[in-house]
N, C-alpha and C positions, 0 to 999 in steps of 0.2 A: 348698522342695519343694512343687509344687501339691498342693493335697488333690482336685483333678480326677481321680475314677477312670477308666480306660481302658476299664474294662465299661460303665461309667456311658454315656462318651461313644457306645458302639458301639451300645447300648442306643439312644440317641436317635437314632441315624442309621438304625439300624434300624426305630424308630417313625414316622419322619419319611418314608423310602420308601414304606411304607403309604401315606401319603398325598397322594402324587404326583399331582398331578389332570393331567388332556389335555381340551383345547378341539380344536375343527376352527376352521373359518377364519371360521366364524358364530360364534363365541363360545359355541357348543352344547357340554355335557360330552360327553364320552363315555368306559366305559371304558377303563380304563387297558391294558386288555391290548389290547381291542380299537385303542385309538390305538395300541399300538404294533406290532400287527400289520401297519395301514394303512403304517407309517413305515417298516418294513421289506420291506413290499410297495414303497414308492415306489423305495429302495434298490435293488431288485433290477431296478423295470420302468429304470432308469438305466443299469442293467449290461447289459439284455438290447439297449438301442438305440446310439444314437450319443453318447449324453450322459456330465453327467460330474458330481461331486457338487463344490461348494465350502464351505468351512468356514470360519466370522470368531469370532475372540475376543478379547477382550485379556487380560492378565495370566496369570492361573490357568486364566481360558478358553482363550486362546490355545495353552496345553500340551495342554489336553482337546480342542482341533480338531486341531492335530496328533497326536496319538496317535490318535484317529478315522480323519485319513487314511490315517496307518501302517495301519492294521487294512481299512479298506475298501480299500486298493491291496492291500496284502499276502495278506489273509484270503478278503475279498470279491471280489475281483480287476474290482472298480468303480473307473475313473478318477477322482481324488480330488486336490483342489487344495488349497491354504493360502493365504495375500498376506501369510507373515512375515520372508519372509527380509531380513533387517538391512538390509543397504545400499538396495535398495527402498522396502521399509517409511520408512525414517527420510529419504531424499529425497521421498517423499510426502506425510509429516509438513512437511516442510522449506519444499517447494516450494508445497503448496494444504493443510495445516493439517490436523493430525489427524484431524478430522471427516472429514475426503473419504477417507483411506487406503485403506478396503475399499471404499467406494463406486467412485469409478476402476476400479480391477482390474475389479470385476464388470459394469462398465459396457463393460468392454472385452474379457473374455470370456465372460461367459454367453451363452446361446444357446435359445432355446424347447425346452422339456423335459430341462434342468436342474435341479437341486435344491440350495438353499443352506441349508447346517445353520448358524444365527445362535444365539451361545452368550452370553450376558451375565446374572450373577449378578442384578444388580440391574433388568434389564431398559428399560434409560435412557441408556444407553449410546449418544452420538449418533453416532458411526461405526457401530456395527450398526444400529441402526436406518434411518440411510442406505444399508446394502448391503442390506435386507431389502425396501426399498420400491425400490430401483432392480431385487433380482431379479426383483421382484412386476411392474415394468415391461417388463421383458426378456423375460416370458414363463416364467418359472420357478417353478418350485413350494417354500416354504419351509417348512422344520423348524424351530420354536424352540426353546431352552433356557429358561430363565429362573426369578428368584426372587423374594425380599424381597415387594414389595406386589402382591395378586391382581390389579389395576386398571394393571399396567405397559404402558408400550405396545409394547414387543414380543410382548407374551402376543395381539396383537390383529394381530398381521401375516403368523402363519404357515395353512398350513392344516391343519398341526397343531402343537399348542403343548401343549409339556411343561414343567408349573407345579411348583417345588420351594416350600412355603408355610413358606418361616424367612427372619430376616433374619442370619443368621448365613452368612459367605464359604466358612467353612469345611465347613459342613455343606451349603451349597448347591451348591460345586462336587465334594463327594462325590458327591452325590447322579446331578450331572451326567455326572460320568464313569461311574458306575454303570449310568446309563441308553443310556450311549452302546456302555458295552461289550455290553448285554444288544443291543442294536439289530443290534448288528457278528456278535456271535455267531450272534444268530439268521441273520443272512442267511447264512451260511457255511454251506456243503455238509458233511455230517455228514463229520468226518474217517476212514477207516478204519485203523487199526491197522495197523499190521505185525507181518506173521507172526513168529513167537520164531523167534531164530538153532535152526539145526538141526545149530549145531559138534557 
């Protein structure tokens, strides 16, 4: 039986959101509410025009960008992409090598005033980093995720970049879906209630 207590851990994930830093796309702090206001502004100016949001992750990321998109299609009622469905994904792999997977897709549909939400723990990750400088080329505006060392380079390609500072996976993609779900939330039109049955 671990002697890991459960308050213990929630404890640290708690302490560790405190300190969630956000760059813009000059490497400039700024805070944290205030980047993520900007981020959920972007969000919204996406939904008001012709655009549409895309999401790259792998692993544990990959779960956190689709659950994103569930929420931004569903919640946000933003058009919202992924590039993981199986049989694609794994002939892309197949055909031009891991690395390219998300680059491809985005190369073939982003579009000027787009936004690509690029999620990787460790922020090194050579297939995001290839889709975050092809949307950077396409004309699209990026959102990072990102953890482990301050100095990663995807912390350096978004023009906002949200820094988780552990090198632990587990608290990093806490962190991340934490921040993702607060992003989703806020863009979402206050829900009103329904009236109590009048049986």
């Amino acid at each position: 039986m671990t002697s890991r207590k459960a308050t213990s851990y929630f404890k640290d994930l708690d302490d560790l959101l405190k300190r969630v830093q956000v760059t813009d796309g000059n490497g400039t702090a700024i805070p944290v509410d205030e980047g993520a206001a900007q981020a959920v502004a972007r969000l919204l100016a996406v939904k008001a025009g012709p655009g549409k949001v895309m999401l790259v992750g792998n692993g544990g990321s990959a779960a956190i960008a689709s659950h994103l998109q569930n929420d931004l299609g569903g919640g946000v009622g933003v058009r919202a992409m992924v590039f993981t469905g199986e049989s694609s994904l794994t002939a892309r792999a197949n055909d031009f090598g891991y690395e390219s997977v998300f680059e491809r897709p985005v190369a073939l549909w982003a579009e000027p005033g787009d936004l690509l939400v690029a999620i990787s723990s460790s922020g090194k990750s050579e297939n995001i980093l290839r889709a975050a400088r092809t949307a950077r080329k396409k004309g699209c505006a990026v959102i990072t995720f990102s953890g482990f060392r301050a100095d990663n380079p995807l912390r350096a390609l978004g023009d906002l970049n949200f820094y988780v500072p552990s090198g632990e996976y587990g608290y990093v993609e806490s962190a991340h879906a934490v921040i993702g779900h607060f992003l989703t939330d806020a863009a979402m039109k206050p829900r009103v209630k329904p009236e109590a049955s009048r049986d």
